[in-house]
Legacy VTK file of the C-alpha trace (Angstrom):
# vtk DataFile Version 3.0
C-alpha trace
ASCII
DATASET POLYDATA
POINTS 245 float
-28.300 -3.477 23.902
-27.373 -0.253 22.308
-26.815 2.305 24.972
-24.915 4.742 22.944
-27.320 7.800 22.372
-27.556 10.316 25.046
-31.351 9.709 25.702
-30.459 6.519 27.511
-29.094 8.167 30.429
-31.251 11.219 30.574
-29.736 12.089 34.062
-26.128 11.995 33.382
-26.691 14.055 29.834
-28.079 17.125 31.534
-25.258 17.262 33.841
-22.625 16.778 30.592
-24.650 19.761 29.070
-25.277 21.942 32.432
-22.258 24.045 31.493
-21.288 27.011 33.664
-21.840 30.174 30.958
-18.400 31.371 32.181
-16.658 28.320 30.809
-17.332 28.790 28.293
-16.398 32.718 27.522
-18.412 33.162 24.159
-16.543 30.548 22.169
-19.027 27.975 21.821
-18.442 26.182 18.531
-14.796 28.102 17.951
-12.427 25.654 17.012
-9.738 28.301 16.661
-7.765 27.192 19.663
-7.378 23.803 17.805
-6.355 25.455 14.061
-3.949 27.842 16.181
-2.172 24.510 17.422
-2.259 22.298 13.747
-1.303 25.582 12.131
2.726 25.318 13.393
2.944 21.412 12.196
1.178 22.202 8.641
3.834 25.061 7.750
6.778 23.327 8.975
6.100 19.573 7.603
7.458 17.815 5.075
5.450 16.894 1.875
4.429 13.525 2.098
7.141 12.157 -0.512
8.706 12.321 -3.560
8.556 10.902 -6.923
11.624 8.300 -7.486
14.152 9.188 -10.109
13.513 6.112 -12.684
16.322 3.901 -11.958
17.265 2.982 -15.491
19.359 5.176 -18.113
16.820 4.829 -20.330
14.216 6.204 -18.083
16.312 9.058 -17.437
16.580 9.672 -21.192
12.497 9.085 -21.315
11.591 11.258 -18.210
14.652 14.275 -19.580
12.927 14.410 -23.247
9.204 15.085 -21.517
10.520 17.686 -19.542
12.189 19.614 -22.326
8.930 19.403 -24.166
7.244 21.117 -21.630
5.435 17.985 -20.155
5.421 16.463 -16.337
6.002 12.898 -16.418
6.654 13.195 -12.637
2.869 13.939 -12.458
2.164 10.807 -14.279
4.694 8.086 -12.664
2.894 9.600 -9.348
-0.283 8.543 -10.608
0.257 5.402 -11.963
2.054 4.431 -8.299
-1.212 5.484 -7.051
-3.496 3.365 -9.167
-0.715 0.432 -8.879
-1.507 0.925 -5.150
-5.497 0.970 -5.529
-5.536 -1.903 -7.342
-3.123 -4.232 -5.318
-5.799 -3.083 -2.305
-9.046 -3.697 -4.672
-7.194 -7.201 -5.217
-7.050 -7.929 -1.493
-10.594 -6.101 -0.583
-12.361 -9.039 -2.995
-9.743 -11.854 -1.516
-11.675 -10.579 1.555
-14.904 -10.409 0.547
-14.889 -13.457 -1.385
-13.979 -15.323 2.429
-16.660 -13.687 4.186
-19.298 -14.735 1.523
-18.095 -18.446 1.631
-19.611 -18.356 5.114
-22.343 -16.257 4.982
-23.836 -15.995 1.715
-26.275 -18.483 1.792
-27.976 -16.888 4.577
-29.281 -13.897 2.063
-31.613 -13.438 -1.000
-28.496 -11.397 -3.436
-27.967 -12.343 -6.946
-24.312 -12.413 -6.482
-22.302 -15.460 -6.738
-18.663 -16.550 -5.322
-17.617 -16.721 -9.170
-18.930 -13.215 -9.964
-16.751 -11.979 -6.884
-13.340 -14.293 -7.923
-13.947 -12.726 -11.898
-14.233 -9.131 -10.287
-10.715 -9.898 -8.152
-9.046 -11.363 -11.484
-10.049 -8.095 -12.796
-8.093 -6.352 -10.283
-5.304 -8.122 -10.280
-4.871 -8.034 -13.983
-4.939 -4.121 -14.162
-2.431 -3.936 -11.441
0.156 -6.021 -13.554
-0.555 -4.014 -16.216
-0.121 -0.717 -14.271
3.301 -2.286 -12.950
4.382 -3.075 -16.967
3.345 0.498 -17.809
5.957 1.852 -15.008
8.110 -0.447 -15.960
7.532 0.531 -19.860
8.475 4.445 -18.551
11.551 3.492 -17.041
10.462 3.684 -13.752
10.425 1.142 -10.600
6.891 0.001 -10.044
8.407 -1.276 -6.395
8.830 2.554 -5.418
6.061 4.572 -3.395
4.997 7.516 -4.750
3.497 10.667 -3.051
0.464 9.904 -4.193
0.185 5.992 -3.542
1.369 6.309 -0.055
-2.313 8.758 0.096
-3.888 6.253 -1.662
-2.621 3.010 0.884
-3.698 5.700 4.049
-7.198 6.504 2.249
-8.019 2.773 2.072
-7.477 1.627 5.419
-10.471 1.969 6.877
-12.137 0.200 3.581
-9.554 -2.738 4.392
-10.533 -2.524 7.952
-14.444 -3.115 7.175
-13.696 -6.345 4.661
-11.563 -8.257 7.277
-13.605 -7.208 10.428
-15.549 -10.261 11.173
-18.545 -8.794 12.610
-19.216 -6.963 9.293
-22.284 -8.181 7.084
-22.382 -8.631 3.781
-24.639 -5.753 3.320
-22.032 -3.324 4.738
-18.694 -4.990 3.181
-20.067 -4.059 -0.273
-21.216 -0.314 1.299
-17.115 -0.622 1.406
-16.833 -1.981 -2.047
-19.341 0.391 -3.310
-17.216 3.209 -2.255
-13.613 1.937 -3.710
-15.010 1.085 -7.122
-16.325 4.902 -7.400
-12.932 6.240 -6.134
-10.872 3.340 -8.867
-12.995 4.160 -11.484
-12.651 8.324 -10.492
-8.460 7.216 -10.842
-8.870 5.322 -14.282
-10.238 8.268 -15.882
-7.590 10.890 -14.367
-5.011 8.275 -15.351
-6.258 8.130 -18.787
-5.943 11.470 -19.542
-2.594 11.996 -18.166
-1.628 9.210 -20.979
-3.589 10.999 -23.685
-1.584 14.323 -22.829
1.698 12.656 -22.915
1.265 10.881 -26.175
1.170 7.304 -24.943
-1.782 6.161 -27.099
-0.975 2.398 -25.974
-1.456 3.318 -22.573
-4.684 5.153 -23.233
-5.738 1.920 -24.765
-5.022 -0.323 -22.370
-6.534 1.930 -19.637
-9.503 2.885 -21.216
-10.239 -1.103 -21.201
-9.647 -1.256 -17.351
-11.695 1.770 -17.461
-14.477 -0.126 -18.646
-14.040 -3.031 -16.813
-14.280 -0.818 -13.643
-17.716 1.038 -14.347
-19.246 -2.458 -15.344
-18.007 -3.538 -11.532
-19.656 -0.632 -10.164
-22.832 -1.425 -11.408
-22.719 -4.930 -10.656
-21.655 -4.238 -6.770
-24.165 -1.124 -6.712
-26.711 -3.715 -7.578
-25.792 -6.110 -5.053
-25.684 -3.265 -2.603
-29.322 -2.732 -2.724
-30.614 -6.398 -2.962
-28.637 -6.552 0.115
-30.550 -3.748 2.085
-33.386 -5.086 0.118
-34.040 -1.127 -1.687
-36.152 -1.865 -4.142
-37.428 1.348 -6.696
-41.088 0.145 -7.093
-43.262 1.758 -9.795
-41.010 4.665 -9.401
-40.534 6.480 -12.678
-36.647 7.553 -12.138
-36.439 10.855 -14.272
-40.151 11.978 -14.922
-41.284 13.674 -18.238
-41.008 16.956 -19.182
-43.795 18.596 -16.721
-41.125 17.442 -14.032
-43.316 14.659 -12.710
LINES 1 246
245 0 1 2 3 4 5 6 7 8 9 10 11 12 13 14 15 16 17 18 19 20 21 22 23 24 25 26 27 28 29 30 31 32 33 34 35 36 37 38 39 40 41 42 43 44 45 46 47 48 49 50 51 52 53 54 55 56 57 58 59 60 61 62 63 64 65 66 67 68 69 70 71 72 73 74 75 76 77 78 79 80 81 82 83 84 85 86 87 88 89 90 91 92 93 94 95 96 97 98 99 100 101 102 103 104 105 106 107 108 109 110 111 112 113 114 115 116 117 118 119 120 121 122 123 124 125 126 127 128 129 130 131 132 133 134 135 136 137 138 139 140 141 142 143 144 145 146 147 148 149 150 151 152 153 154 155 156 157 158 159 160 161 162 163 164 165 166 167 168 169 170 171 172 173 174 175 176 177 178 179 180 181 182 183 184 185 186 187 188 189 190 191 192 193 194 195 196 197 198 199 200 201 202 203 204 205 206 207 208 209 210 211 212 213 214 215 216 217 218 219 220 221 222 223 224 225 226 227 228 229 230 231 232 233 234 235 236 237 238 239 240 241 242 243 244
């Protein structure tokens, strides 16, 4: 039984709330004492990491021309670490995903199939090789972490936590999904125009594809999503007319 809430132990939960006034002094709700103790570790820290120097002479050429013209290529190598990141973890969030529903999709009414799930993950791992050949392409190491893939690996722990935890459903494993194919396809389109500004017009084709394929997963897991909380809109008329009904 669920005894978390405070009204099962009515008792015990006025005592935990009987505070002495004094205790209190006239801080209730000030968090001050805690931003006075994180504020000495958030001036003296490091950043969380650097870009890598490509590791090539020609990438050194490459990266030297963009930053005579004015441009940041730094800024882009950091994102395309990050998406390299993302989709390495989307790969391994659908490996996981695609073993829970071996064993328990049977057991609901969802239109989704193991095949739609193993296409989706093919997906994934596709755009990460091509991210990888697009580093590579720059003159840069698509082994290295970047700043912004190291945030990107912490961010999705907790969605790689939810996949492999056994006692998740299906139902709340693609809640999980749900939320990484919002944040990939968020990346895509940041990545996309960081190509466009730099010129790389191959790049911005390539990503504008994965781009697509990404907003046509998010649709399908959305979907899936709601069969498997069984939402269903009705005779709702999403929208209305013009008389805002």
């Amino acid at each position: 039984m669920n005894r978390t809430g405070i009204q099962m132990s009515p008792i015990d939960s006025k005592a935990m709330t009987d505070v002495d006034p004094d205790l209190m002094q006239g801080n209730e709700g000030d968090d001050s004492p805690m931003a006075d103790l994180r504020s000495p570790y958030i001036a003296a820290a490091d950043s969380l990491g650097s870009v890598p120097l490509p590791g090539t002479v020609t990438g050194m050429v490459s990266i030297g021309m963009d930053m005579l013209k004015g441009q940041s290529p730094q800024i882009l190598l950091d994102k395309l670490g990050e998406r390299l990141a993302f989709e390495r973890t989307g790969t391994r969030l659908y490996d996981a995903l695609i073993t829970k529903c071996a064993v328990m999709l049977d057991d609901t009414e969802i239109s989704m199939t193991i095949d739609d799930l193993e296409d989706i993950r093919e997906d994934e791992a596709r755009h990460f090789l091509m991210v990888a050949d697009a580093i590579d392409a720059l003159g840069g190491d698509p082994t290295s972490q970047t700043p912004s893939a190291d945030l990107c690996g912490v961010e999705s722990m907790g969605l790689v936590q939810v996949l492999n935890d056994p006692r998740t459903s299906i139902a709340q494993s693609l809640h999980a999904i749900v939320t990484a194919e919002l944040s990939d396809k968020a990346g895509w389109e940041t990545l996309i125009a960081l190509a466009d500004e730099h010129g790389l017009t191959d790049m911005v084709t390539n990503f504008t594809v994965a781009l697509n394929d990404e907003r046509e997963h998010l649709a399908l897991v959305q979907t899936w999503y709601e069969e498997a909380i069984g939402l269903t809109y009705g005779d709702v008329e999403v929208g209305g007319d013009d008389e805002g009904t």
